[in-house]
C-alpha positions in Angstrom: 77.1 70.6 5.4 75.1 72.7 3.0 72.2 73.2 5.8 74.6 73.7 9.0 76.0 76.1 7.0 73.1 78.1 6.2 71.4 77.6 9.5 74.8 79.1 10.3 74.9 82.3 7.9 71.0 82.8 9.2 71.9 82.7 13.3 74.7 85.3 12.3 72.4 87.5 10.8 69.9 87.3 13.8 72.3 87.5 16.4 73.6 90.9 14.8 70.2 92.1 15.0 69.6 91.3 18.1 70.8 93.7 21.0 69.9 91.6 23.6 72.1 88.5 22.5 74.8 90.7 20.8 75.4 92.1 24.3 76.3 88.6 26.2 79.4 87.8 23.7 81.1 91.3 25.0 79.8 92.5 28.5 82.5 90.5 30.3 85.2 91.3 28.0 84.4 94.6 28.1 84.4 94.8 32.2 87.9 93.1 32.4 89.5 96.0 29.6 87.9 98.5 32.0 88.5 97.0 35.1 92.5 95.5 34.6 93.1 99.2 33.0 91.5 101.3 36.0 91.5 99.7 39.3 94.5 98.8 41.3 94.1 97.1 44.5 97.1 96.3 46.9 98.0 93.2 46.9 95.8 91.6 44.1 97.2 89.4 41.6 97.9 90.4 38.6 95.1 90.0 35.8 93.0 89.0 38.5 89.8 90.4 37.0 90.6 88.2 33.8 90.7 84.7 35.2 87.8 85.7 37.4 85.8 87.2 34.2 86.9 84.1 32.4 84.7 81.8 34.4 81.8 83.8 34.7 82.0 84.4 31.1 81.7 80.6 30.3 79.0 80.1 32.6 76.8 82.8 31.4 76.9 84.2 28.0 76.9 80.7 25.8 74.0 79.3 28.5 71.7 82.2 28.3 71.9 82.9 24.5 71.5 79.0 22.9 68.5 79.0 25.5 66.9 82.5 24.1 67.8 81.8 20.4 66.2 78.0 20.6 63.4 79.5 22.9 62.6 82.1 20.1 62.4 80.1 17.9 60.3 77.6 19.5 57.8 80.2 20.1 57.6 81.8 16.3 57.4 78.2 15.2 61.1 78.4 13.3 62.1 75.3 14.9 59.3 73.0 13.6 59.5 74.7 9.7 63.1 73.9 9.8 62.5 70.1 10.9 59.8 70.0 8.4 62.5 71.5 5.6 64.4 67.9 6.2 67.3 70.0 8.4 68.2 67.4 11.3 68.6 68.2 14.7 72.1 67.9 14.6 72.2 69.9 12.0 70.2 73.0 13.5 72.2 72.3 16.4 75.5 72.6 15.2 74.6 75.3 12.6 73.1 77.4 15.8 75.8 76.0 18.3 78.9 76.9 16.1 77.8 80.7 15.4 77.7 81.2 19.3 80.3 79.0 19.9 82.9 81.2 17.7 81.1 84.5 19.0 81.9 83.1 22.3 85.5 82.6 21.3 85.7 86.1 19.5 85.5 87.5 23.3 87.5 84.9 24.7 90.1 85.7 22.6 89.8 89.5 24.0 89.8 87.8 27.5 93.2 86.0 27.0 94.9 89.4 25.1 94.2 91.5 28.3 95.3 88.9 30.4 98.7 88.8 28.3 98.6 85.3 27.5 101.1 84.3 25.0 101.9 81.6 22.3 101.6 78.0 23.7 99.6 79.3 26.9 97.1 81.8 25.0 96.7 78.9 23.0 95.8 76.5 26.1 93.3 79.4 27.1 91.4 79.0 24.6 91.5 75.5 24.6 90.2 75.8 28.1 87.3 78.4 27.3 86.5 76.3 24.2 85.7 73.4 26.6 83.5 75.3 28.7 81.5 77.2 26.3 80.4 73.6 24.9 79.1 72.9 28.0 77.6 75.9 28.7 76.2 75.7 25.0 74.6 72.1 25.7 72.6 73.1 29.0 71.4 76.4 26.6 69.7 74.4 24.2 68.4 72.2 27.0 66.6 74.7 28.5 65.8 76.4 25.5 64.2 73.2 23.9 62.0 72.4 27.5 60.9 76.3 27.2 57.5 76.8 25.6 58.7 80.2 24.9 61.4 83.4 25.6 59.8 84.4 28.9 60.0 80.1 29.8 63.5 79.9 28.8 64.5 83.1 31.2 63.4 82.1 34.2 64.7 78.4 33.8 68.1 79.7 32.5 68.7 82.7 34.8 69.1 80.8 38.2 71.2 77.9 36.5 73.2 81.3 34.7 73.9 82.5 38.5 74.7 79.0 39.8 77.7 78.1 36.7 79.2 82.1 36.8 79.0 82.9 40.9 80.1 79.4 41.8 83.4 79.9 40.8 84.0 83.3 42.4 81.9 82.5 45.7 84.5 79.2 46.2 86.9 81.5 45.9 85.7 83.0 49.8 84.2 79.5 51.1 86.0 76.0 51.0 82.5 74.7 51.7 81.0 76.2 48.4 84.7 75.3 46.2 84.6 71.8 47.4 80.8 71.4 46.3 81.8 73.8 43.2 84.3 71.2 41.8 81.9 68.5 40.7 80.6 72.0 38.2 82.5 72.4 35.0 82.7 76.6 35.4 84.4 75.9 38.7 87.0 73.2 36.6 87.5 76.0 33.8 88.5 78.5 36.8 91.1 76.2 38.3 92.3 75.5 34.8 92.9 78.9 33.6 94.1 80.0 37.4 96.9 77.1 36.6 97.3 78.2 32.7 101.7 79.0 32.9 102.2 77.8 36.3 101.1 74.0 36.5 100.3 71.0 34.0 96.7 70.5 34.2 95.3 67.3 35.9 93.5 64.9 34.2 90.9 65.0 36.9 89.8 68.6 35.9 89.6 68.0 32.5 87.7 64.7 32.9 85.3 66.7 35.0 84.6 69.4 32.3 83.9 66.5 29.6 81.6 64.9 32.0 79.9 67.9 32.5 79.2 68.3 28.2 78.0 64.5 28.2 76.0 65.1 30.9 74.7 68.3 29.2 74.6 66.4 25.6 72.6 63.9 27.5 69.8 66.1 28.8 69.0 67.8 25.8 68.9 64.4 23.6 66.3 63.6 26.7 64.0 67.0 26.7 64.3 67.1 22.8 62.5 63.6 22.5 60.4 64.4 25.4 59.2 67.5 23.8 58.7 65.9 21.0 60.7 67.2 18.6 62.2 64.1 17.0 
């Protein structure tokens, strides 16, 4: 506990310094205060821009900052000194996980305020972003361990950042694209927080999302020992 904790208190300190991470954890929050406060359309449902947001929020900002943090430190040769220092993978990874994970959660929780959830069902919205951003947070440190460095790990985790945040929005406009789509966790947490007050959700779409993290969990245990890193 002692070293996920201060693998923890170090990525917090990072991440504040960092601009370029910092920015992920409130861009979509940030669009859906400006966009539910100033643009009415006729006929759009209401808090429209909040489930949609939601979705691509999962699918991008956890994904592209575990890969850039792991990448980074890959590169500067952080990763190996901390392996070296006895810290265990799991440990790094849930020291580094956790601090994006509850950064992530910090603008989910302005996600469900604008989208005036409340009690048991702003509670089941963040159970539902909490699900995804593990996902999301697993295919990160994939990619971020297969990178050789920062500049690796962005073009590897750009395209699969497009694929897990469009997917859910373009299905929205093509059956073709939403039945392909619901085999992808982002498209599950969509049709979860679309349902969020309105329907029980099915065991199906949540069985899909933790699929999805095993299937993630299982990748990186695969790169990380094929890098060789254990």
């Amino acid at each position: 506990m002692r070293n996920i904790g201060a693998i923890f208190l170090k990525q917090a300190k990072d991440t504040m310094k960092n601009k370029t991470i910092l920015i992920q954890f409130f861009m979509f929050p940030l669009l859906a205060v400006v966009m539910e406060n100033f643009m009415t359309i006729e006929g759009m449902e209401e808090h429209f821009f909040v489930r949609m947001f939601s979705a691509m929020y999962v699918g991008m900002a956890p994904l592209v900052s575990m890969s850039a943090v792991l990448a980074e430190e890959k590169e500067t040769c952080t990763l190996k000194m901390l392996l070296m220092s006895d810290v265990k993978p799991f440990e790094y990874l849930l020291g580094t996980g956790s601090c994006i994970w509850l950064a992530c959660m910090t603008g989910s929780c302005v996600l469900g305020l604008v989208g005036e959830y409340e009690g048991s069902v702003f509670f089941s919205f963040l159970l539902v972003m909490a699900l995804g951003t593990a996902a999301s947070l697993l295919v990160g440190a994939a990619v971020g361990t297969w990178s050789r460095n920062q500049m690796a790990a962005a073009s590897l985790s750009v395209p699969l950042m497009l694929v897990f945040s469009f997917l859910p929005m373009l299905s929205m406009f093509n059956e073709t694209i939403g039945r392909i789509a619901r085999i992808v966790y982002s498209e599950q947490i969509s049709i979860l927080i679309n349902g969020l007050g309105q329907q029980a959700a099915e065991p199906g779409n949540i069985a899909i999302v933790l699929l999805n993290i095993a299937a993630a969990f299982g990748c990186f245990v695969f790169v990380y020992r094929r890098c060789g890193l254990d």
